[in-house]
C-alpha positions in Angstrom: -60.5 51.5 106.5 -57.0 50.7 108.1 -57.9 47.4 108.4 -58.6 46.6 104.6 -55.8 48.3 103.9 -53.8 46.2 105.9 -55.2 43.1 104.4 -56.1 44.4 100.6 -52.9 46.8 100.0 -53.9 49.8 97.8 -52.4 49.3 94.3 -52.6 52.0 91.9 -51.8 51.6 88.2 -50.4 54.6 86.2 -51.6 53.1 83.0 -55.2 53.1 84.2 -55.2 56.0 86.2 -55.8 56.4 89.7 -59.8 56.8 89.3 -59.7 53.1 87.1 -57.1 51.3 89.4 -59.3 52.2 92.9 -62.9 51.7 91.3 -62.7 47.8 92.3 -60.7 48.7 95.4 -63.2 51.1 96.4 -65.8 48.1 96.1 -63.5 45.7 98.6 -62.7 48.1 101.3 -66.5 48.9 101.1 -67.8 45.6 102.1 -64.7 45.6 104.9 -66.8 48.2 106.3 -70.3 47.3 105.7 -68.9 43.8 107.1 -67.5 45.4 110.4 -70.6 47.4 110.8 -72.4 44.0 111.3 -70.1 43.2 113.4 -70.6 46.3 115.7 -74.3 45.3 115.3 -73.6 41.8 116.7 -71.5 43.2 119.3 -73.9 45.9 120.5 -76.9 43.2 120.6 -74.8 41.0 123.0 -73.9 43.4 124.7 -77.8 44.7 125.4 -78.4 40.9 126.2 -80.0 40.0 122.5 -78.3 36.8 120.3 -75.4 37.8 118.2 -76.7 36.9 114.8 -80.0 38.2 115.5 -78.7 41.4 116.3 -76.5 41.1 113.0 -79.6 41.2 110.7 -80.8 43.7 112.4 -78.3 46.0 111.2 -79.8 49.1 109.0 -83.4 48.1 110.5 -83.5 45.1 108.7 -84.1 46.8 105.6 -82.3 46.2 102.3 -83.3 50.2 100.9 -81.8 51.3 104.2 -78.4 49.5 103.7 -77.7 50.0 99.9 -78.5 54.0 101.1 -75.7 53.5 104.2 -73.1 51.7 102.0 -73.6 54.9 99.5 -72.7 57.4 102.1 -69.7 55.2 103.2 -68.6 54.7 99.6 -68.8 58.4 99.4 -66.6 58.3 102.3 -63.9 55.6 101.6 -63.6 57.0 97.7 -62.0 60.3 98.5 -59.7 58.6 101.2 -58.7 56.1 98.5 -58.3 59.1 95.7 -55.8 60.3 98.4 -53.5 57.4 99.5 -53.5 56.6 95.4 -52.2 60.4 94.7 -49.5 59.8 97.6 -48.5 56.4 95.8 -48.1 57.5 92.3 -46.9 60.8 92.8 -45.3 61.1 96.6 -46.6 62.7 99.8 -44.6 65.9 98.8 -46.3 65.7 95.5 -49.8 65.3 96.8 -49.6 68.2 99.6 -47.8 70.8 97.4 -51.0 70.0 94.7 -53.5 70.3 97.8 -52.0 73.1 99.5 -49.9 74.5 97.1 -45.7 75.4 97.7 -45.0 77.6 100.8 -41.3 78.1 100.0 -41.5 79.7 97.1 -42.0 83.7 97.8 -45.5 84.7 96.0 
């Protein structure tokens, strides 16, 4: 996820909302992981002595159910972490922890 970050910058939008702005975002830095995880595949098969692009498409089994299923649970992943780093944008990292965790100065 730091990679697409570093080369699609998160930009969040206060007249759209934080939910609206990341939605697309959400979309991009989820193929930058569905594309590394290839990658790894390709990697992994080279390194077990297999051909690089064979072992590519047989990332997720070779089965198209099996990868929409995996890039669900890593949307589900990257969503929250974008919900997170879009807080911190619009509304400061001070912000953001004293909503998550609440203020530890003030006496109760």
């Amino acid at each position: 996820m730091l990679l697409a970050q570093a080369a699609y910058p998160i930009k969040a939008n206060k007249q759209h909302g934080i939910v609206g702005s990341l939605i697309l975002e959400s979309l991009m830095y989820l193929l930058v992981v569905l594309g590394l995880n290839y990658v790894e595949a390709g990697v992994h098969g080279l390194l077990h002595g297999k051909e690089f692009l064979i072992s590519m498409t047989e990332f997720g089994r070779s089965n198209p159910l099996r990868v929409v299923a995996m890039s669900i649970v890593y949307w589900l992943i990257v969503w929250p972490y974008l919900l997170l780093k879009g807080m911190s944008l619009m509304l400061g990292s001070h912000a953001t922890l004293e909503i998550l965790f609440g203020n530890k100065s003030e006496p109760s």
